[in-house]
N, C-alpha and C positions, 0 to 999 in steps of 0.2 A: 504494500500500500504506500504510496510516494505522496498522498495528499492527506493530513495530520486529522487525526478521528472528530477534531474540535470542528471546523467548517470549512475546512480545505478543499473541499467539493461543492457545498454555495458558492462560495470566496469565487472559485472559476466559475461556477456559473454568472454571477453578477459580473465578473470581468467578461464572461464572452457575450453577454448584453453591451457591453457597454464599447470593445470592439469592434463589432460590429463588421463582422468576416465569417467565414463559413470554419467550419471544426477543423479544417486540414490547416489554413492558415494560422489559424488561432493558434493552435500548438508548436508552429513554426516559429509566432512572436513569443508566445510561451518560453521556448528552448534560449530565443535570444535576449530576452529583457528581463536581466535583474530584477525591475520594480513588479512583470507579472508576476515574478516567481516567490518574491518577497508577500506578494498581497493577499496571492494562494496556498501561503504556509511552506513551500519544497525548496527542497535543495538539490538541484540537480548536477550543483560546479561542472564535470566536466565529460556527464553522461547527458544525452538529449532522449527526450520523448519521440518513439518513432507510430506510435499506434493512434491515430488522430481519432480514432472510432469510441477510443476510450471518452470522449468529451459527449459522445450520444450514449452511453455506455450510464454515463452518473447521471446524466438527464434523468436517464428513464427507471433510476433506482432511486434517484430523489421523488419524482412523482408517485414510483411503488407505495411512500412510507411519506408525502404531504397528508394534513388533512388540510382541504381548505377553508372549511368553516373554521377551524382556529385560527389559521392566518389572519383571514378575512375581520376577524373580532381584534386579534390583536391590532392588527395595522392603522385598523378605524380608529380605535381607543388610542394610539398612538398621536395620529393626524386629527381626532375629531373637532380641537380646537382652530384649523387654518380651511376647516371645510363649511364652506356657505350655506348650500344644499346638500341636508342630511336627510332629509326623504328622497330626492331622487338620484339616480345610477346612469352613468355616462359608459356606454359601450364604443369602444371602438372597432368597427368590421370592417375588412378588406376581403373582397371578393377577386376572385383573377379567374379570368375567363380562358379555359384551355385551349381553343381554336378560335382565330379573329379569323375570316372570311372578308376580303372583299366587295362589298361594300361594309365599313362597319357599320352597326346599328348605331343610332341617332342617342339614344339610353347609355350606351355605353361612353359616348365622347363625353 
């Protein structure tokens, strides 16, 4: 285990939000930048990360063992003082349509 049991696996996940690069890259800047490796708890001195699948790997072992009703509680109780509208919920949805055809439709411009 190279990422420290405290939160060395959030820790990368909120960095690879905030990168904003696909998993292969990310552990590319991973291998080269002190400050990721400082952020994410590891020491890698003068071994590199070659398994990039590993960063979809803790994704999906972090979501095993979320609950997000406690999140959801905590975060609010955290924030509930800088939030205006606390009866209503702001969703943000991006749709991406698999096939554009020629002419595109008028709804999607």
């Amino acid at each position: 285990m190279i990422f420290s049991p405290k939160d060395g696996s959030i820790d990368l996940m909120f960095l690879k939000h905030y990168s904003c690069c696909s998993d292969k890259k990310y552990i590319e800047q991973l291998n080269d930048t002190i400050d990721y490796q400082f952020f994410c708890d590891i020491h890698l001195s003068f071994t590199c990360l070659t398994n990039f699948k590993i960063v979809s790997q803790i994704r999906c072992e972090l979501i095993a063992n979320l609950n997000i009703n406690i999140l959801e509680k905590d975060l609010f109780a955290h924030r509930k003082l800088y939030i205006d509208s606390k009866n209503q919920i702001t969703v943000d949805v991006i749709c991406y349509e698999r096939e554009l055809h020629y002419p595109i439709p008028q709804k999607l411009l």
